[in-house]
SESELUM-780383 format. One record per residue (C-alpha): x, y, z; residue in three letters. Coordinates in steps of 0.1 Angstrom, whole numbers, plus 5000, padded with zeros to 4 digits. Example, Ala and Ser with C-alpha at 12.3 -4.5 7.8 and 13.67 -1.06 7.14 Angstrom:
BEGIN
512349555078Ala/513749895071Ser/
//
This chain:
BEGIN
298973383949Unk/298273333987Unk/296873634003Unk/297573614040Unk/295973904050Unk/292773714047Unk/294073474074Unk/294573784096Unk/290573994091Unk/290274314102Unk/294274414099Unk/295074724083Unk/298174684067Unk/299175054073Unk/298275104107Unk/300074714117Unk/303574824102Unk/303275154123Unk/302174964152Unk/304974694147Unk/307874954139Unk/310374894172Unk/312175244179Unk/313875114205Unk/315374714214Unk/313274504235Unk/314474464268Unk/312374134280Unk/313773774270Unk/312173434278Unk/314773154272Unk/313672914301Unk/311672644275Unk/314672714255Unk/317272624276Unk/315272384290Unk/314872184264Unk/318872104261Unk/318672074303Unk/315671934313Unk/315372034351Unk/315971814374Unk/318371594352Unk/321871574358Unk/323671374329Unk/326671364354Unk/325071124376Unk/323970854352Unk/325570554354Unk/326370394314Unk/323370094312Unk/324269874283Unk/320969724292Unk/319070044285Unk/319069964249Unk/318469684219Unk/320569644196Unk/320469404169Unk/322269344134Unk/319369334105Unk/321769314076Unk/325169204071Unk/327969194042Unk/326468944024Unk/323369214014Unk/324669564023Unk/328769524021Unk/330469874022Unk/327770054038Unk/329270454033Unk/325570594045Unk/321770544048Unk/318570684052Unk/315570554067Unk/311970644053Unk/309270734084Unk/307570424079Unk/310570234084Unk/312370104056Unk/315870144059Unk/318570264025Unk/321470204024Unk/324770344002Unk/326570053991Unk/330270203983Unk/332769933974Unk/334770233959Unk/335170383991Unk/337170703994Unk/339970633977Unk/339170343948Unk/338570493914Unk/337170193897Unk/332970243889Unk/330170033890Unk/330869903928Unk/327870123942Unk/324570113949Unk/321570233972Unk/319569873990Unk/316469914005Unk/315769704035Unk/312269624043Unk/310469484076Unk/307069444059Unk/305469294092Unk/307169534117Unk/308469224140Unk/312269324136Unk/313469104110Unk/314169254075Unk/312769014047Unk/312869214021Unk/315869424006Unk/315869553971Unk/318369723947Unk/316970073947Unk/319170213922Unk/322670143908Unk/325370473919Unk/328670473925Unk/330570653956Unk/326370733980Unk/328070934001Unk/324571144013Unk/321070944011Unk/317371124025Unk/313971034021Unk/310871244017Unk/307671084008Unk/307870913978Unk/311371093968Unk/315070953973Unk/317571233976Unk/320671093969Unk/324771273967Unk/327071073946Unk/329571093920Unk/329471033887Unk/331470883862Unk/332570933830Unk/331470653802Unk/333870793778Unk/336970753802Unk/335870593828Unk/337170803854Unk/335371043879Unk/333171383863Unk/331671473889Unk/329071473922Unk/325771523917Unk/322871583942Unk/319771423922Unk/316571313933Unk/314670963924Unk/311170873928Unk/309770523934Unk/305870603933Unk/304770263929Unk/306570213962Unk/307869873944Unk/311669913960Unk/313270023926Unk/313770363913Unk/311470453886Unk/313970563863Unk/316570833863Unk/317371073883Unk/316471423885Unk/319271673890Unk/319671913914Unk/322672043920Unk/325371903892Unk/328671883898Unk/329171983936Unk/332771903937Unk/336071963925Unk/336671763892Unk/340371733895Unk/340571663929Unk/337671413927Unk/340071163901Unk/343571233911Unk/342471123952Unk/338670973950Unk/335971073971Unk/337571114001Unk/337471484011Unk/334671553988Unk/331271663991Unk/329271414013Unk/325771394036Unk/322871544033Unk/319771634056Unk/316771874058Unk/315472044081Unk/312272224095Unk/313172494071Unk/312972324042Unk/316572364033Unk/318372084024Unk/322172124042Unk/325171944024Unk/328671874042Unk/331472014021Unk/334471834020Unk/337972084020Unk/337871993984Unk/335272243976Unk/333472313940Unk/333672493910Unk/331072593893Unk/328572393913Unk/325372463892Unk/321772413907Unk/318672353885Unk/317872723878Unk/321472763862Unk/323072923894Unk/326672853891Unk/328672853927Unk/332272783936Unk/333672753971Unk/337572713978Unk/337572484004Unk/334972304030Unk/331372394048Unk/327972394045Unk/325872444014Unk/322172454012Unk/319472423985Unk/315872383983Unk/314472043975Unk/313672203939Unk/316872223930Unk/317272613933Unk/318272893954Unk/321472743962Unk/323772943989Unk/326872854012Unk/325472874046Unk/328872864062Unk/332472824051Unk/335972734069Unk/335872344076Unk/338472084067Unk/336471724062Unk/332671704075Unk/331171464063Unk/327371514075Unk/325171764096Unk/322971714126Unk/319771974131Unk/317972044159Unk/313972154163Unk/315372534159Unk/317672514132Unk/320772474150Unk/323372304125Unk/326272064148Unk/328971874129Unk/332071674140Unk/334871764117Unk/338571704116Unk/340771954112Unk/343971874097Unk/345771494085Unk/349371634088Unk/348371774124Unk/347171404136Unk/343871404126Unk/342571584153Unk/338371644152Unk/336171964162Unk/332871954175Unk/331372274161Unk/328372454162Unk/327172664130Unk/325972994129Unk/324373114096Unk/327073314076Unk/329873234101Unk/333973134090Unk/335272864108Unk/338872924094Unk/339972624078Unk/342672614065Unk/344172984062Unk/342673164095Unk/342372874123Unk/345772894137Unk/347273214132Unk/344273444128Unk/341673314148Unk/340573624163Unk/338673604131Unk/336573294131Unk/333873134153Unk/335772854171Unk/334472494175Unk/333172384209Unk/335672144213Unk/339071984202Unk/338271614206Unk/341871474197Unk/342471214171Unk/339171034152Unk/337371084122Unk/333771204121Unk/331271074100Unk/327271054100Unk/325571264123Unk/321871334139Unk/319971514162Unk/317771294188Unk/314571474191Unk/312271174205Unk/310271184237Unk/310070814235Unk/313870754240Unk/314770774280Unk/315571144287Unk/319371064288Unk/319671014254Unk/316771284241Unk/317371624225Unk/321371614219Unk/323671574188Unk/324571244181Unk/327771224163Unk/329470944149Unk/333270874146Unk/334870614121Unk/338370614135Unk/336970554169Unk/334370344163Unk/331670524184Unk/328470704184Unk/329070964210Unk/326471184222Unk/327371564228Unk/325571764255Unk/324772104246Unk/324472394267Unk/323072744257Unk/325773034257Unk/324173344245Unk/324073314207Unk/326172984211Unk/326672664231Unk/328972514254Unk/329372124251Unk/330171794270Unk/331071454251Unk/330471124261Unk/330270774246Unk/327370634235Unk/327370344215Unk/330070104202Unk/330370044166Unk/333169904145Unk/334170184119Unk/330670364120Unk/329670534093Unk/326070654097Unk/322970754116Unk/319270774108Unk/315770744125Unk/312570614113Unk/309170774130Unk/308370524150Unk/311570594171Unk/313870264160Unk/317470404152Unk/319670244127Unk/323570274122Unk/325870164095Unk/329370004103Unk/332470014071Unk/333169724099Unk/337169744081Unk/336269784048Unk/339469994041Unk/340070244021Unk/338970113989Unk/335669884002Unk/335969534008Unk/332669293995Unk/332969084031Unk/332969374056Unk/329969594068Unk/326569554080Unk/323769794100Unk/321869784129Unk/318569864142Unk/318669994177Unk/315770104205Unk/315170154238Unk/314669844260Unk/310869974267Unk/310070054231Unk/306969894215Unk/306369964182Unk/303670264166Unk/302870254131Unk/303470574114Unk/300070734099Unk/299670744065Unk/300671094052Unk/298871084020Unk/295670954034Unk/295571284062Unk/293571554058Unk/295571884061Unk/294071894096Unk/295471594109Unk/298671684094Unk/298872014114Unk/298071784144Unk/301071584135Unk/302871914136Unk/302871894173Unk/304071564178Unk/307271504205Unk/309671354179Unk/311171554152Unk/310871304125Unk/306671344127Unk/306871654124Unk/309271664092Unk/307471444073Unk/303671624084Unk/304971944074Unk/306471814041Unk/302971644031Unk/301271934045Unk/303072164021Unk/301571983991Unk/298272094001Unk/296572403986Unk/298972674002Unk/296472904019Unk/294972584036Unk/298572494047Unk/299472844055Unk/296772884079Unk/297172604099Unk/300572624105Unk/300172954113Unk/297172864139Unk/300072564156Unk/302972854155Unk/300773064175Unk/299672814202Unk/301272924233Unk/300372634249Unk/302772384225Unk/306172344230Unk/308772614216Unk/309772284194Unk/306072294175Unk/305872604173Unk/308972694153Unk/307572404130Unk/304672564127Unk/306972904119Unk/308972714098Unk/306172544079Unk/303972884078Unk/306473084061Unk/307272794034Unk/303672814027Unk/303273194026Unk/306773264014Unk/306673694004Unk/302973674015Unk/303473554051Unk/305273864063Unk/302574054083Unk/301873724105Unk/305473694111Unk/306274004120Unk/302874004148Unk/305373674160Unk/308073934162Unk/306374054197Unk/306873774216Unk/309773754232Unk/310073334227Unk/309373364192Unk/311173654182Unk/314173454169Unk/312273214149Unk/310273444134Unk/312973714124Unk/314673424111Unk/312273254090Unk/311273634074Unk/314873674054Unk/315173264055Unk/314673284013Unk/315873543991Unk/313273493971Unk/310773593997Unk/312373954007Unk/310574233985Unk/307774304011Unk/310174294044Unk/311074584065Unk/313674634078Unk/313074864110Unk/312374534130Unk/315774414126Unk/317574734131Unk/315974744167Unk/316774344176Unk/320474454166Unk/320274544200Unk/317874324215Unk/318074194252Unk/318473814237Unk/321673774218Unk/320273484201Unk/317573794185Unk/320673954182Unk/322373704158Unk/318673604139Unk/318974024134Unk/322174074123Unk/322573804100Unk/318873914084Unk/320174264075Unk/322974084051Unk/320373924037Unk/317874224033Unk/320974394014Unk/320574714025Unk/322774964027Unk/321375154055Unk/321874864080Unk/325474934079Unk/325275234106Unk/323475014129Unk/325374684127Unk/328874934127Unk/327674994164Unk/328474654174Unk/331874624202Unk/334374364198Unk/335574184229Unk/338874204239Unk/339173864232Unk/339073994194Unk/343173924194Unk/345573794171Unk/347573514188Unk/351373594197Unk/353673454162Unk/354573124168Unk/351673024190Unk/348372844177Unk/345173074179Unk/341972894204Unk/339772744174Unk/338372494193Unk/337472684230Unk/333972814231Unk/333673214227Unk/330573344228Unk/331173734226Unk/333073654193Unk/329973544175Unk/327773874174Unk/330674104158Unk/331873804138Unk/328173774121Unk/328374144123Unk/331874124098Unk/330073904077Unk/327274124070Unk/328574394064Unk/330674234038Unk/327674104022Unk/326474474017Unk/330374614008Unk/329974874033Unk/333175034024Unk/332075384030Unk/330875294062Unk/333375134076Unk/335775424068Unk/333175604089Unk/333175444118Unk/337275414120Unk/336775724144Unk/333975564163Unk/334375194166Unk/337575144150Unk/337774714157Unk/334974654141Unk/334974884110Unk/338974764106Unk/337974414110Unk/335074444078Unk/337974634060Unk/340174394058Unk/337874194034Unk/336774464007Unk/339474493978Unk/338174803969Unk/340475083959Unk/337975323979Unk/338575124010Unk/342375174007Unk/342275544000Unk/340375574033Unk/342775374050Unk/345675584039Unk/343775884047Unk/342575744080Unk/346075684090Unk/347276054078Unk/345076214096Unk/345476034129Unk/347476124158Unk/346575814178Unk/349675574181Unk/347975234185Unk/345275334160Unk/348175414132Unk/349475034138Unk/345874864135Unk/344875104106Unk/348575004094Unk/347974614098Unk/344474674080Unk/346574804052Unk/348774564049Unk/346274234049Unk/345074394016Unk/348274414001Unk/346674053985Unk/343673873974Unk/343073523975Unk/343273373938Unk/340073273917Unk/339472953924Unk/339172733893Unk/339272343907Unk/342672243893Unk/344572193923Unk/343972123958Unk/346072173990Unk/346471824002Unk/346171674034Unk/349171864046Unk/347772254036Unk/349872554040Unk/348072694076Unk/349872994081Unk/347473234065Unk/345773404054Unk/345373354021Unk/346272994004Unk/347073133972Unk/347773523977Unk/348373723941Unk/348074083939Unk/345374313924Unk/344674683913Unk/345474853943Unk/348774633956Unk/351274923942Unk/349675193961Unk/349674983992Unk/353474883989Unk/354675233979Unk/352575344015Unk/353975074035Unk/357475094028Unk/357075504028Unk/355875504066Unk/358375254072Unk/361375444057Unk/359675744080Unk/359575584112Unk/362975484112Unk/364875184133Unk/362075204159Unk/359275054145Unk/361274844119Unk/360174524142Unk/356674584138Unk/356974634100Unk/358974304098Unk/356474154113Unk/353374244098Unk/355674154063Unk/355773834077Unk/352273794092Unk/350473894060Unk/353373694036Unk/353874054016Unk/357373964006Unk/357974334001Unk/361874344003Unk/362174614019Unk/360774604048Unk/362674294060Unk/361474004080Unk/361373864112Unk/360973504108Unk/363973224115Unk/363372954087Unk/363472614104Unk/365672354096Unk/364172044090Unk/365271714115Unk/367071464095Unk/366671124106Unk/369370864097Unk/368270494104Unk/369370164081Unk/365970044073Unk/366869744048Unk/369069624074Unk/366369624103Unk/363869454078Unk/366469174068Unk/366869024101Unk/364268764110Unk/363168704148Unk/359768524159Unk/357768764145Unk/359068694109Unk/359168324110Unk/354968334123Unk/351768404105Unk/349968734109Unk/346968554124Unk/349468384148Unk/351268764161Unk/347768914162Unk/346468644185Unk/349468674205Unk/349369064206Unk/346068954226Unk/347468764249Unk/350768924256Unk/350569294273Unk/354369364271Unk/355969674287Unk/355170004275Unk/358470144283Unk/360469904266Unk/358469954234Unk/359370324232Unk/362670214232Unk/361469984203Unk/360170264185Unk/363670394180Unk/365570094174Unk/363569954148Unk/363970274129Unk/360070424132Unk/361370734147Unk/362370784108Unk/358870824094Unk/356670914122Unk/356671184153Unk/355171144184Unk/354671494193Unk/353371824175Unk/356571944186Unk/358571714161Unk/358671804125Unk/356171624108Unk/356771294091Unk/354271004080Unk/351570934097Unk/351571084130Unk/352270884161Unk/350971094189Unk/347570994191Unk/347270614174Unk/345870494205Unk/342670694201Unk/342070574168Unk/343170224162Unk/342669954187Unk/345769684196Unk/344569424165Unk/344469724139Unk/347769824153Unk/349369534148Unk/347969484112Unk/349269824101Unk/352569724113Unk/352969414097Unk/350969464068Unk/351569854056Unk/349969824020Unk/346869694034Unk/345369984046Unk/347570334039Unk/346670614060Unk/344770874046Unk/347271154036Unk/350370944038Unk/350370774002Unk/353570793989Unk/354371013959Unk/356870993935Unk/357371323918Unk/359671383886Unk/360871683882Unk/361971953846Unk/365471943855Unk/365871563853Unk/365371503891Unk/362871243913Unk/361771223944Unk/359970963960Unk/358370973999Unk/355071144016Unk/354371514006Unk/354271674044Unk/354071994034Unk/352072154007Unk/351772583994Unk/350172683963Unk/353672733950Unk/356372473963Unk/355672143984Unk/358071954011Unk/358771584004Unk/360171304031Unk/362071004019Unk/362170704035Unk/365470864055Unk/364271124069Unk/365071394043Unk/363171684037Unk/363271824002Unk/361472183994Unk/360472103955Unk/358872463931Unk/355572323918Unk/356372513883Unk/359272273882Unk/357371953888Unk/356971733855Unk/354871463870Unk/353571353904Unk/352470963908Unk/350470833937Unk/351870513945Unk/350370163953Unk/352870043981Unk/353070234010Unk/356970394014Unk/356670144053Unk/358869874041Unk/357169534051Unk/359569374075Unk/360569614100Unk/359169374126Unk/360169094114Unk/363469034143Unk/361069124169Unk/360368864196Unk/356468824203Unk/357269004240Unk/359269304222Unk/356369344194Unk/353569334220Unk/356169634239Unk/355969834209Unk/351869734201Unk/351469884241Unk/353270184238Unk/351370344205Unk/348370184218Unk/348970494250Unk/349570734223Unk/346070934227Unk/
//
């Protein structure tokens, strides 16, 4: 094994922990090349005029070779794969998939070549390394022929021929929720995948989730709902890296391990999308916490209204103009753009500003090769189950790009790969660092470890050179790493990268993250705090209980919707403190601290189901004489009253979840009995005075305990009463003319926006659609079409409604034990009863233990026709007014 105290002669191991032992924080920070780097100086993106000169782009590949096009990958050198899906998320039918490679053997921009890499159905996450094709896709069953499961394998093409060598190997088998996966399709599912500078690979999780997700060394993993998951190109040492997203379908990571995605949040809501920022550990609170208890999750940076996110990437390229250089580029199907999101440092988070980049129809992907030339996948209106005539890609550069062959990797002596560790594009320095690593290790180790201490390289090289050192060194690297410890630019990085594997812990101390608890850099801070959950050690408890909470830190007032997409900072440092001590069940600690920093130690306590932890409580409260202190060690109490369910990938929560919190599927455990007979003891104390506050923390927490009442007025749902067969029987100009003929028209004719409100009422849409969040929710969800379909697309969905169904608003016919049936969209869904909407308007609440069978059905419940006695003029009204619905 790699001894790296022979890379440091002359260092007594002793006398350098001594030395190195912090007793108190540092109080220097250097962030300037940090910050920097996300705002160069001198450059102000708000006074740069949009140049659709500034860039190339041109179509290399078009239905006819890459139809469907759900993802791809490009390779360094250049050669461009591509998922071929012509499942797409909601088909169920196999053998429609398949990766293509695309191949520019001469480098002058037309791609000759393309190949069948390999045969899979559903590529929904594609990355190259070297010689190796990561690929995430589902699998199906030969015996039934429906969907088993998703896989993240790996196949190798060493004879560089274009075709896989033969079958895959697995690494991670069945990441996704079986059930789920063959009743809806893909959609929802696990999806992209990327590495970083770490090593890691990072998966986007789907709200579906997994069960029993098992990596190569046997681990088994389950997650209830979406986030980010993360496994070592081996196949082992798989972790969740953070958890509370609805539908992400990739990740974008910058030089310093800073994880973006663009997300939406929830269908029945109007498909709304987050920006969001990850922090290692952190909850993002979807579905359960991110509306009514979001003084418990790290918000997104932003709310960006309706869309659909799909690929993303970081640009890390000093040969792209500086406008488009070191940001997250995120792509959005529903709005058919590449936007470009501006970040902005914020102690241990960002700050963000969005913008439009490129124009894409239905945009599915992003990639870049190492000589700088972007490519981007378009689903081009493929639908919902692929189409064999829509799709292609692009390849896209700056209008000053020349061309640079990328070095041969195998060919380089480990010293030339360390010099390719300090390139200015990211992709170099990926690919140097993964060759590098297949070098003898102490080699490796000790170059990286001479470019991570280069102060004159950028703070980018150098955490490459971190990065790469410690994947070298692994247990063996610590001493270096803890000498980078001392400076105050590297400090992050380097307390980071020391409890980045589990596997790599046994020799690191801890002292050096107690003291950065408190360190004058909250980014050293977080890197700190969210160590010592890794370390598992009990003794970091006392030091991370000394943490404040903001005042911030607040439940939002019933009835109102919590921030989760406004940008809080101080949240993030007691938040990743919560976490941690979690991660070491630091009940006795906790109780502890109740008299000393009573937010924080409440907040860790109302995750450990441990009878110890309620006994405390009870105690806590008993021997209090503080009034407000009673009530938050009383609300403490009562949010342990349940447990969320085992999760065992049977059901899902549909498009439509249950959001109120904050469990999805509540049940009670060991210590529920003691907690009741204290709750409802207190109450009958108290008396009439507080029986307000008990009513509502019975409601808040969904106790159900009879008797201490409840506070909540059950609404009654809108019934909407509008002949529909009688609208759709009439014929006007609009039913006597082609569809081609009415879209053409719809492009000629504006018509008036006000008159086609009216429209909306008269032709009976008010009766499966709102327009506002204020409105009960129907179908699909008017109030924002405008931002994710433009006027043709429109027009199509309203003359042709079984062409393209919107995602979550397939209608259901559900059968019931007692002889009854239902059909119309599910727009409401608990773990025990769902809400139903016919085509009339009527809401029905149906008991999922009295539901025989539930049947998705092919037609949407739209009823073609409903335009058909419109005029052209009143049509193109109507087409106008949804089109301002943004």
């Amino acid at each position: 094994m790699l001894k790296v105290k022979l890379l440091l002669p002359g260092l007594v191991l002793l006398g350098f922990l001594t030395a190195c032992k912090q007793d108190q924080p540092v109080t220097t920070v250097d962030l300037q090349e940090f910050e920097e780097y996300y705002n160069p100086p001198g450059f102000d993106p708000g006074t740069v005029e949009p140049d659709s000169t500034a860039l190339v782009i041109e179509n290399i590949a078009g239905p006819d070779i890459v139809p469907s096009p759900s993802c791809l990958a490009v390779s360094p050198t250049g050669e461009v794969f591509v998922g071929v899906d012509m499942i797409g998320s909601l088909g169920k039918e196999p053998g429609k998939g398949s990766i293509v490679k695309l191949v520019d053997s001469d480098n002058d921009g037309t791609y000759e070549q393309h190949t069948e890499f390999v045969k899979v159905d559903n590529p929904r996450g594609i990355m190259v390394v070297g010689d190796q094709v990561y690929v995430l896709h589902t699998v199906f069953s030969e015996a039934t022929g429906e969907a088993d499961r998703m896989d993240l394998v790996v196949f190798a093409d060493e004879d560089q021929n274009g075709v896989a060598d033969g079958p895959p190997s697995p690494l991670i088998k069945n990441i996704c929720s079986p059930e789920s996966l063959r009743s809806r399709g893909t959609d929802h599912s696990t999806n992209g995948i990327r590495m970083g500078i770490d090593g890691w690979i990072y998966i986007a999780v789907g709200d579906f989730g997994f069960h029993e997700a098992e990596d190569r060394s046997g681990k088994k993993m389950t997650m209830l709902g979406g986030g980010i998951v993360r496994v070592r190109p081996d196949g082992t040492e798989m972790e969740v890296y953070a958890h509370g997203t609805r539908n992400i379908y990739d990740v974008a990571i910058d030089p310093f391990m800073n994880v973006y995605t663009r997300g939406n949040t929830n269908d029945g809501g109007g498909w709304n999308i987050r920006f969001i920022h990850y922090v290692q550990s952190g909850e993002f609170g979807y579905p359960s916490y991110f509306k009514n208890f979001t003084d418990e999750i790290i918000p997104a940076l932003a709310d960006l209204g309706g869309g659909s996110g799909t690929g993303s990437y970081f640009m890390d390229d000093d040969r792209w103009p500086v406008q488009y250089n070191h940001v997250p580029m995120m792509a959005d199907w529903g709005k058919s753009q590449l936007y470009i999101h501006r970040v902005t440092m914020d102690g241990p988070g960002f700050t963000q500003q969005d913008e439009e980049f490129i124009k894409l129809s239905q945009i599915t992907d992003v990639d870049l090769d190492g000589s700088g030339r972007m490519f981007l996948a378009a689903w081009d209106g493929a639908g919902y189950k692929g189409s064999p005539d829509k799709g292609y890609v692009v390849k896209v550069v700056p209008k000053d790009w020349t061309y640079e062959p990328f070095p041969d990797l195998q060919a380089a002596t480990a010293p030339d790969l360390a010099e390719l560790l300090k390139a200015g594009n990211s992709v170099t320095r990926f690919h140097a660092q993964q060759e590098l690593l297949k070098r003898p290790a102490a080699e490796a180790a000790e170059l990286a470890l001479e470019v991570a201490r280069d102060q004159t390289q950028p703070l980018s090289v150098r955490v490459a050179g971190v990065y790469t050192y410690a994947q070298a060194a692994c247990g063996d690297g610590v001493e270096a790493l803890l000498e980078l410890t001392k400076e105050d630019k590297m400090r992050e990085f380097a307390l980071r990268a020391l409890t980045d594997r589990k596997t790599c812990l046994e020799s690191v101390p801890i002292d050096p993250f107690l003291s950065a608890v408190h360190d004058a850099n909250p980014r050293v801070q977080a890197a700190a705090i969210v160590g010592l959950g890794r370390l598992g050690r009990p003794e970091a408890a006392e030091t991370l209980l000394e943490i404040s909470v903001p005042a911030s830190a607040k439940a939002p007032q019933p009835g109102t919707e919590g921030p989760h997409a406004t940008p809080n900072s101080d949240i993030i440092l007691p938040h990743l403190a919560v976490r941690s001590l979690v991660e070491l069940d630091a009940v006795d600690a906790s109780l502890e601290a109740i008299g000393s920093n009573p937010k924080l130690a409440l907040w860790t306590l109302r995750y450990l189901h441990d009878p110890k932890a309620v006994d405390g409580l009870i105690a806590a409260y008993n021997d209090s004489d503080n009034a407000e202190l009673k009530d938050e060690i009383l609300t403490t109490v009562s949010r342990l009253y349940h447990e969320e369910a085992p999760y065992d990938g049977s059901w899902w929560w549909s498009t439509r979840p249950d959001t109120h919190g904050p469990y999805y599927k509540g049940i009670t455990w060991g210590s529920s009995d003691k907690i009741k007979d204290f709750l409802v003891e207190t109450y009958e104390q108290a008396g009439t005075e507080k029986a307000d506050f008990f009513a509502r923390l019975n409601d808040r927490h969904r106790m159900e305990i009879e008797e201490l009442g409840t506070a909540t007025v059950k609404e009654v749902a809108e019934e909407t009463k509008i002949n529909l067969e009688a609208i759709k029987n009439q014929k006007g100009q609009v039913g006597k003319s082609s569809i081609e003929d009415v879209i053409l028209a719809m492009g000629e004719i504006k018509g008036d926006a006000n008159k086609g409100k009216e429209i909306f009422t008269n032709q009976g849409c008010v009766a499966c659609h709102s327009l506002s969040r204020n409105e009960p929710m129907k179908g699909p969800f008017m109030g924002q079409i405008g931002s994710i379909m433009n006027r043709d697309q429109i027009t199509e969905s309203i003359l042709k409604p079984n062409a393209s169904i919107s995602q979550g608003f397939a209608t259901f016919l559900i059968e019931t034990n007692d002889e009854k049936s239902y059909v119309g969209f599910v727009t409401a869904e608990s773990a025990d009863e769902l809400t139903i909407r016919d085509i009339a308007g009527k809401a029905t609440q149906v008991e999922k233990s009295n539901i025989k069978s539930r049947e998705e059905l092919e037609n949407s419940m739209m009823p073609v026709g409903l335009a058909n006695a419109l005029s052209f003029e009143e049509l193109a009204s109507l087409v106008s007014f949804l089109e301002q619905q943004k």
